[in-house]
Biotite code that builds the C-alpha atoms (Angstrom):
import biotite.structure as struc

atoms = struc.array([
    struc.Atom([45.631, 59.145, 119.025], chain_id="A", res_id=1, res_name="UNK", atom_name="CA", element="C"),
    struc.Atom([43.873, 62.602, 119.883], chain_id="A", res_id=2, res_name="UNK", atom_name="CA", element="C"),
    struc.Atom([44.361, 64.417, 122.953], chain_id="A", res_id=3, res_name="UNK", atom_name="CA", element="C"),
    struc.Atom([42.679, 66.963, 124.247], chain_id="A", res_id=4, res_name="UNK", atom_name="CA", element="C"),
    struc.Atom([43.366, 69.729, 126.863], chain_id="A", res_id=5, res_name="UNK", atom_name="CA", element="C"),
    struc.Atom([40.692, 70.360, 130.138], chain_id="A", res_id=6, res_name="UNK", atom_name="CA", element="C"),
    struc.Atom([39.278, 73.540, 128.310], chain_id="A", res_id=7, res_name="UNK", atom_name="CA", element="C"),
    struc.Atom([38.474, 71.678, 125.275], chain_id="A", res_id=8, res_name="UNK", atom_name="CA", element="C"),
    struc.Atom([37.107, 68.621, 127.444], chain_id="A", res_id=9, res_name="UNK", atom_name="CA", element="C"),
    struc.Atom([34.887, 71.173, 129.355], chain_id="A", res_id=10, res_name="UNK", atom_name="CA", element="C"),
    struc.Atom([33.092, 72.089, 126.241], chain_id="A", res_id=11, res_name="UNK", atom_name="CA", element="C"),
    struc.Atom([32.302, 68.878, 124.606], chain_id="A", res_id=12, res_name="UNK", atom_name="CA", element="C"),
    struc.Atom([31.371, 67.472, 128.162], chain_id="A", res_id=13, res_name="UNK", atom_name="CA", element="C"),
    struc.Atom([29.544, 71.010, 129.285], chain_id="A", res_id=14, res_name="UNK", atom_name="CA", element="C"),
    struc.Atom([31.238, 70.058, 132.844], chain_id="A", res_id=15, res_name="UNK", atom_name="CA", element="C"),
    struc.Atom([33.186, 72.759, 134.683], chain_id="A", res_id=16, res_name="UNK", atom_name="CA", element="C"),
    struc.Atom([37.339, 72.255, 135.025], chain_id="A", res_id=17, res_name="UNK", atom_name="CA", element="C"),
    struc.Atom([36.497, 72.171, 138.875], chain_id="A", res_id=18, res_name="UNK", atom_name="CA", element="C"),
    struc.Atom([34.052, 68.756, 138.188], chain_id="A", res_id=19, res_name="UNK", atom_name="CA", element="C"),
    struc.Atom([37.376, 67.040, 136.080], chain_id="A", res_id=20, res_name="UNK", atom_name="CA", element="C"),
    struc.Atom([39.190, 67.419, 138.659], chain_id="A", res_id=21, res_name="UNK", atom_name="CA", element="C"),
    struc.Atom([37.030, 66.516, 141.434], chain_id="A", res_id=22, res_name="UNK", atom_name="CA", element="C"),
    struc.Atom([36.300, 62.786, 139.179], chain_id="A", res_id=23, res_name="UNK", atom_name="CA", element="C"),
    struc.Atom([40.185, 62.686, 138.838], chain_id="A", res_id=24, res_name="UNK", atom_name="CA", element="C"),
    struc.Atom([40.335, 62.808, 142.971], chain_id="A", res_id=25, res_name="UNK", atom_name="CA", element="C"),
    struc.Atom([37.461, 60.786, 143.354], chain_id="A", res_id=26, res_name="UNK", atom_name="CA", element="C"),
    struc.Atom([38.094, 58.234, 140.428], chain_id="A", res_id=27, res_name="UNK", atom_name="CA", element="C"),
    struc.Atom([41.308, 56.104, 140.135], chain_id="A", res_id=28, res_name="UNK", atom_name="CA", element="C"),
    struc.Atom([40.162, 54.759, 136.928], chain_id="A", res_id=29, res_name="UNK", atom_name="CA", element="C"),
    struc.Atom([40.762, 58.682, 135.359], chain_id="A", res_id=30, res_name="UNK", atom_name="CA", element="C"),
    struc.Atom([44.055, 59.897, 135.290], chain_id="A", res_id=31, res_name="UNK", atom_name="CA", element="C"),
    struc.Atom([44.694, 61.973, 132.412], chain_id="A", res_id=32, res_name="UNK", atom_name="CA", element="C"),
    struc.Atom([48.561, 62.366, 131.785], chain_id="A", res_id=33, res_name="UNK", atom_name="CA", element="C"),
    struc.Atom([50.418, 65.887, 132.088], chain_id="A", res_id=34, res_name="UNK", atom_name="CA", element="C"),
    struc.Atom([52.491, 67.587, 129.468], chain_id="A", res_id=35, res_name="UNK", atom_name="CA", element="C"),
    struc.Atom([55.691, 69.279, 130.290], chain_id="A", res_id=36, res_name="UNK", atom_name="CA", element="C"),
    struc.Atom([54.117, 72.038, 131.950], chain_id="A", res_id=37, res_name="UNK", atom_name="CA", element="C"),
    struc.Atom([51.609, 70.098, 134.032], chain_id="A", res_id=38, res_name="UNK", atom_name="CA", element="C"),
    struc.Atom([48.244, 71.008, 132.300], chain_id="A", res_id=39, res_name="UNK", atom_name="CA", element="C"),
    struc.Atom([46.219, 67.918, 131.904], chain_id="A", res_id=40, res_name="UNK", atom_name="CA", element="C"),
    struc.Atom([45.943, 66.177, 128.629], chain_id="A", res_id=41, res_name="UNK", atom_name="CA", element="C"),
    struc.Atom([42.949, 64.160, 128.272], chain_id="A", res_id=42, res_name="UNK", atom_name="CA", element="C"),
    struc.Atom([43.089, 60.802, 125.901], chain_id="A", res_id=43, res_name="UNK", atom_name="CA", element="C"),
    struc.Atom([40.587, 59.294, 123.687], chain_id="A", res_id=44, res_name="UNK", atom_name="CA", element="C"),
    struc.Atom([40.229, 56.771, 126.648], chain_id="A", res_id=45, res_name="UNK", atom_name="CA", element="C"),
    struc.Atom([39.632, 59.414, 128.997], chain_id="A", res_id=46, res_name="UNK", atom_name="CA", element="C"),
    struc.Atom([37.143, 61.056, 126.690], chain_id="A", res_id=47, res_name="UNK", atom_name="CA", element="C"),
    struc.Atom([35.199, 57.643, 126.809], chain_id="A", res_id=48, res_name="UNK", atom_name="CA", element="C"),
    struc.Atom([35.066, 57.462, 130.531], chain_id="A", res_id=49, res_name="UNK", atom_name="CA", element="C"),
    struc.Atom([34.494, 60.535, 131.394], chain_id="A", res_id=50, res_name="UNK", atom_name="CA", element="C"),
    struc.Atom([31.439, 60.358, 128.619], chain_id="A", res_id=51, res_name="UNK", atom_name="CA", element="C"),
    struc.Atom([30.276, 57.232, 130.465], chain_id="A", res_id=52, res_name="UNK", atom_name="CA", element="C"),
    struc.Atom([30.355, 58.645, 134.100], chain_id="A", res_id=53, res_name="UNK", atom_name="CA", element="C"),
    struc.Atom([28.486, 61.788, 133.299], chain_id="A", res_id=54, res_name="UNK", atom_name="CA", element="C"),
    struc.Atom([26.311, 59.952, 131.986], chain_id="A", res_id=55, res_name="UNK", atom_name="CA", element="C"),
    struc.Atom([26.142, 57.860, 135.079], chain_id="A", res_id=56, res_name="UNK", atom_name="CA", element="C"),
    struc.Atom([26.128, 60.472, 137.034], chain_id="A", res_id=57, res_name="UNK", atom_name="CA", element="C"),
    struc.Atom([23.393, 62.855, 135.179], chain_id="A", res_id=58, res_name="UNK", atom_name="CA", element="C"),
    struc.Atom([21.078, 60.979, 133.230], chain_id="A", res_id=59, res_name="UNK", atom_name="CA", element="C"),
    struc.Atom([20.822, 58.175, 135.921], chain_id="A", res_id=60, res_name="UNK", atom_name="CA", element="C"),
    struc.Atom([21.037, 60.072, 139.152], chain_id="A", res_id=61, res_name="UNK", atom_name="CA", element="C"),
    struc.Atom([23.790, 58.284, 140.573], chain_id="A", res_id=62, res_name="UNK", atom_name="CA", element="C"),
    struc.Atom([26.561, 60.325, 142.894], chain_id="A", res_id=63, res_name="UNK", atom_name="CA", element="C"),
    struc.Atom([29.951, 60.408, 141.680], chain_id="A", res_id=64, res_name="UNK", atom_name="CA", element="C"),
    struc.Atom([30.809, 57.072, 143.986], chain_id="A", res_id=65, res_name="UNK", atom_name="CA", element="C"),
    struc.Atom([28.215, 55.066, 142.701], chain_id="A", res_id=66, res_name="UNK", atom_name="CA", element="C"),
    struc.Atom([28.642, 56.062, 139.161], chain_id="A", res_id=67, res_name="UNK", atom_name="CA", element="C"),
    struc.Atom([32.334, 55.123, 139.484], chain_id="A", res_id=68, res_name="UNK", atom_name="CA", element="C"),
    struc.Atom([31.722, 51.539, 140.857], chain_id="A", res_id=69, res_name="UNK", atom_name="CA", element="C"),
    struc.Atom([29.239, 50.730, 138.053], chain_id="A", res_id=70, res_name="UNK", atom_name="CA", element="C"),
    struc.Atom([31.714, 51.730, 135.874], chain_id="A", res_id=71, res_name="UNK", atom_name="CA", element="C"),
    struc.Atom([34.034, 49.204, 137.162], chain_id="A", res_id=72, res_name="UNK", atom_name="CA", element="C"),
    struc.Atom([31.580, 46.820, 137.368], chain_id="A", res_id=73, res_name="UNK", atom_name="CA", element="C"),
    struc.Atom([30.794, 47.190, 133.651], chain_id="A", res_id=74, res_name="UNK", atom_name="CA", element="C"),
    struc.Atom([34.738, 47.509, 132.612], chain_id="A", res_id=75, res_name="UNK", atom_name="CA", element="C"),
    struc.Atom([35.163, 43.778, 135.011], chain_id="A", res_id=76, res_name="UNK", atom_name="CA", element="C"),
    struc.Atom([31.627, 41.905, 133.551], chain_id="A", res_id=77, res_name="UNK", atom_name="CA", element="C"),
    struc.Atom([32.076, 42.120, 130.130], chain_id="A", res_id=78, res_name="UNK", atom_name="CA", element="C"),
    struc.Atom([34.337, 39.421, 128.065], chain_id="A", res_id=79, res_name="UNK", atom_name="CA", element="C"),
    struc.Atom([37.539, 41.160, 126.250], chain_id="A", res_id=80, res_name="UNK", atom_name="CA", element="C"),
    struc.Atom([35.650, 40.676, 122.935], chain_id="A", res_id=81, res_name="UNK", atom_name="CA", element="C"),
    struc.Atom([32.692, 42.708, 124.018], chain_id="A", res_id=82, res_name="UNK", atom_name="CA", element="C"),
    struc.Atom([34.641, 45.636, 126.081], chain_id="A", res_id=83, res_name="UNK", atom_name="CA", element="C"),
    struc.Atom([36.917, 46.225, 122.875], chain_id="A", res_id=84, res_name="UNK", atom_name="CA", element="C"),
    struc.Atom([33.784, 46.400, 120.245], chain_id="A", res_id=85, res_name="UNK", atom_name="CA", element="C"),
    struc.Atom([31.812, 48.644, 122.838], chain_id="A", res_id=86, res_name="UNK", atom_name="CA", element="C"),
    struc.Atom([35.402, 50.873, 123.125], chain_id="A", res_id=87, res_name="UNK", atom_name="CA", element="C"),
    struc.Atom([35.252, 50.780, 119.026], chain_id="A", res_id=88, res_name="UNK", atom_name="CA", element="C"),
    struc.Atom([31.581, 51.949, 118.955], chain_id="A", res_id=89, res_name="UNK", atom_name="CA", element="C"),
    struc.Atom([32.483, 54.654, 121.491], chain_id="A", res_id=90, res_name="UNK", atom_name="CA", element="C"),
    struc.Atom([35.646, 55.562, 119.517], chain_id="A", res_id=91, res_name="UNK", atom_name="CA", element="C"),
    struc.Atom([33.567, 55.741, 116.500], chain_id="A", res_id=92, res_name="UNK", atom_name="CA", element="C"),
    struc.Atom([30.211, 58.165, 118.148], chain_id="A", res_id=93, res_name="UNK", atom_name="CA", element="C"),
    struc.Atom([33.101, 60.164, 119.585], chain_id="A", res_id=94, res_name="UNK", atom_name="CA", element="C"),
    struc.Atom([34.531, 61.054, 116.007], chain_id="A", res_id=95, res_name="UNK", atom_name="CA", element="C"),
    struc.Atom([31.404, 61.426, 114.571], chain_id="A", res_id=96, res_name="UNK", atom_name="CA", element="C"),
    struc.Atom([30.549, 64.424, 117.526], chain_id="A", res_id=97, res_name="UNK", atom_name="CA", element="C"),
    struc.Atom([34.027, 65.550, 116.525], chain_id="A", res_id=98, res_name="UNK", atom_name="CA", element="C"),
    struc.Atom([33.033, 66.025, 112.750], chain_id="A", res_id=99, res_name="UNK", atom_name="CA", element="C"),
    struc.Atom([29.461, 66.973, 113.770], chain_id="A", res_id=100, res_name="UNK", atom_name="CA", element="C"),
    struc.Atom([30.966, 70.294, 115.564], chain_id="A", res_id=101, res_name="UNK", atom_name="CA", element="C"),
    struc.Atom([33.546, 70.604, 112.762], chain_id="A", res_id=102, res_name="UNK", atom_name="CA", element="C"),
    struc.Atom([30.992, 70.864, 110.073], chain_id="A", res_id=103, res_name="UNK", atom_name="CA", element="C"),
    struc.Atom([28.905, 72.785, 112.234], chain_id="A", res_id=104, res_name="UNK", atom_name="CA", element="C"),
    struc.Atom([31.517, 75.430, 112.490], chain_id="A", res_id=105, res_name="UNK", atom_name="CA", element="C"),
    struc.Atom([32.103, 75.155, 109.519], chain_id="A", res_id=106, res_name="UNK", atom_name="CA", element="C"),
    struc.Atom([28.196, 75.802, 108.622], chain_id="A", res_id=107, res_name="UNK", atom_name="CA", element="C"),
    struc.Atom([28.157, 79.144, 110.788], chain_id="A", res_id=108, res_name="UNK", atom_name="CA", element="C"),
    struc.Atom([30.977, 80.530, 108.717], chain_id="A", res_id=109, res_name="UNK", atom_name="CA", element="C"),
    struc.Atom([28.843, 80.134, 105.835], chain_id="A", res_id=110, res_name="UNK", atom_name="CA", element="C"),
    struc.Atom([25.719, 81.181, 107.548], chain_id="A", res_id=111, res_name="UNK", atom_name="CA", element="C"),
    struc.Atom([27.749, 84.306, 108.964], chain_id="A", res_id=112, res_name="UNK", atom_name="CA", element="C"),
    struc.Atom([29.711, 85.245, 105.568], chain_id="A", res_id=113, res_name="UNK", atom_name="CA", element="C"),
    struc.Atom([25.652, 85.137, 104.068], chain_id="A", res_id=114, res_name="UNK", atom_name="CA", element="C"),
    struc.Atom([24.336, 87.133, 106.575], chain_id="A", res_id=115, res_name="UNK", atom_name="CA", element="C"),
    struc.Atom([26.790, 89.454, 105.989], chain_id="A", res_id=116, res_name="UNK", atom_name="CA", element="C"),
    struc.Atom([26.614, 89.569, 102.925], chain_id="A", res_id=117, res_name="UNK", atom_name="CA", element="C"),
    struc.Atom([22.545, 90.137, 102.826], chain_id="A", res_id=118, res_name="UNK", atom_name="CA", element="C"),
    struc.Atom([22.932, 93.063, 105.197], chain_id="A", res_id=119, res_name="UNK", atom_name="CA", element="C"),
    struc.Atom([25.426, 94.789, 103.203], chain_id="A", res_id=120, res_name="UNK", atom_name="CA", element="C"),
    struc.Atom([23.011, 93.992, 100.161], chain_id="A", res_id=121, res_name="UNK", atom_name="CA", element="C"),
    struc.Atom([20.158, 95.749, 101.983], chain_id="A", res_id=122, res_name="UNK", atom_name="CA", element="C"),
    struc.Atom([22.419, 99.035, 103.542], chain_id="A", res_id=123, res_name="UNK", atom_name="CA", element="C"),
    struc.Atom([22.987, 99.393, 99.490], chain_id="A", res_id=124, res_name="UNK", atom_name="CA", element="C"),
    struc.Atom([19.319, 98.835, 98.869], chain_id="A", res_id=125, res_name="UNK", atom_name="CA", element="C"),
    struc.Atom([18.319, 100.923, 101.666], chain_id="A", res_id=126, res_name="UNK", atom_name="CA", element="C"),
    struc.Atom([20.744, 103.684, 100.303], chain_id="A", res_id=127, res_name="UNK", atom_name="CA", element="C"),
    struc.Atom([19.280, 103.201, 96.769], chain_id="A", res_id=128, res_name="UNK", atom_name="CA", element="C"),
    struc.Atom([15.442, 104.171, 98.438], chain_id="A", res_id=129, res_name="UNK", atom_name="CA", element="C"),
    struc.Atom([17.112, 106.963, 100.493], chain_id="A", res_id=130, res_name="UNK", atom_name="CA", element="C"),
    struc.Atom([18.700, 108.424, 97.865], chain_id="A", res_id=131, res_name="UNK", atom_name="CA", element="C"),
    struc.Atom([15.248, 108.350, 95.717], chain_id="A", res_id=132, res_name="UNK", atom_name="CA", element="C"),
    struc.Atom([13.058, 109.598, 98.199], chain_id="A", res_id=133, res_name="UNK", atom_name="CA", element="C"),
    struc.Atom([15.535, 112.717, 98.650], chain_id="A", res_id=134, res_name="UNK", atom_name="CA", element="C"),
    struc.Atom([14.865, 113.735, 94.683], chain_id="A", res_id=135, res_name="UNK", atom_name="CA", element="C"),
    struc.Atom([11.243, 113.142, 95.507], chain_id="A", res_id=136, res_name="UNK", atom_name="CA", element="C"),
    struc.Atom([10.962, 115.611, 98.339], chain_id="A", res_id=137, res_name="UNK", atom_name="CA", element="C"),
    struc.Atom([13.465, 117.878, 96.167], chain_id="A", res_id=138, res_name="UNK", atom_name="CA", element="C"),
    struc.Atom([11.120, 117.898, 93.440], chain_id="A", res_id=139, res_name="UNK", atom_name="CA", element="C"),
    struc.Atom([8.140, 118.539, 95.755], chain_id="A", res_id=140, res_name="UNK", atom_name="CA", element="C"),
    struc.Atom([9.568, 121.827, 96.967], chain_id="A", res_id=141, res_name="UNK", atom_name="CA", element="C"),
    struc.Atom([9.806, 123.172, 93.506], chain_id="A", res_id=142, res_name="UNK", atom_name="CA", element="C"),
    struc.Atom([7.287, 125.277, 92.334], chain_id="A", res_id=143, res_name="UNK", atom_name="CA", element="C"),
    struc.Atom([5.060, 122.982, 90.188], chain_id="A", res_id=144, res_name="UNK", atom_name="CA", element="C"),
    struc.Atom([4.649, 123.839, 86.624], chain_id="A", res_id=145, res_name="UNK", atom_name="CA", element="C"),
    struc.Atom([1.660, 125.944, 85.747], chain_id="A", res_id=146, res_name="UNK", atom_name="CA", element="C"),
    struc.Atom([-0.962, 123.961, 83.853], chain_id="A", res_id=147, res_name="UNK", atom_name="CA", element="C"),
    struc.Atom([-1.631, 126.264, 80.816], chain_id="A", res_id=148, res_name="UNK", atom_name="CA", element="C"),
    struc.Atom([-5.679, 125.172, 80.603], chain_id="A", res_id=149, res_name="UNK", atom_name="CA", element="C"),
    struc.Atom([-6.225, 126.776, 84.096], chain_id="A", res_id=150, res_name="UNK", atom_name="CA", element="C"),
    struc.Atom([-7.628, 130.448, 84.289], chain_id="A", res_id=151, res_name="UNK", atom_name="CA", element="C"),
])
């Protein structure tokens, strides 16, 4: 099972460390475990809740309170059969975000390793035209040939 440390949760959640903790205070339900030298380490589970509540929280305008006891209220109403396909579906959108930001990583190296490369492609390029116009404006200083049909 994955685990994830508060830094990495406040990136895929866009919440501030301060906000975990305050839910973690606030919320029984969320206690992430600690590692040997205390940091928080966030489960899968976590992830899920912690999805749910800003979400509850956010897109639904309820306070941190509220959001918590509708939680509860949806983690008590539902029959065992329904809570563990809704935790699979979760589970599943959650690795799919993973790979998401993965490949898109993965895509920005590309993009960045191209863009790199075009600009170097273009300094050369733009060397090549610099270098050309330079015998141009040497050849326009020397004194032009004299056409022999002129007087």
């Amino acid at each position: 099972m994955a685990s994830f440390g508060i830094g990495e949760v406040e990136e895929l959640l866009g919440l501030p460390a301060s906000t975990l903790r305050h839910w973690e205070r606030v919320l029984p339900l969320l206690e992430p475990r600690k590692d040997a030298f205390g940091r928080r380490v966030y489960s899968e589970s976590d992830l899920r809740l912690l999805l749910r509540l800003k979400h509850l929280a956010q897109r639904r305008g309820l306070g941190i309170g509220a959001a918590g006891e509708t939680l509860v209220a949806e983690l008590a109403a539902a029959n065992p059969e329904t809570r563990a396909r809704l935790a699979e579906l979760r589970g599943d959108l959650i690795g799919l975000f993973f790979q998401s930001r993965s490949s898109g990583r993965e895509l920005g190296r590309r993009l960045a390793a191209e863009r790199s490369a075009a600009e170097r492609s273009a300094e050369r390029a733009a060397a090549g035209r610099l270098g050309a116009s330079r015998d141009e404006e040497e050849r326009a200083g020397e004194p032009a040939a004299e056409d022999p049909r002129l007087p």
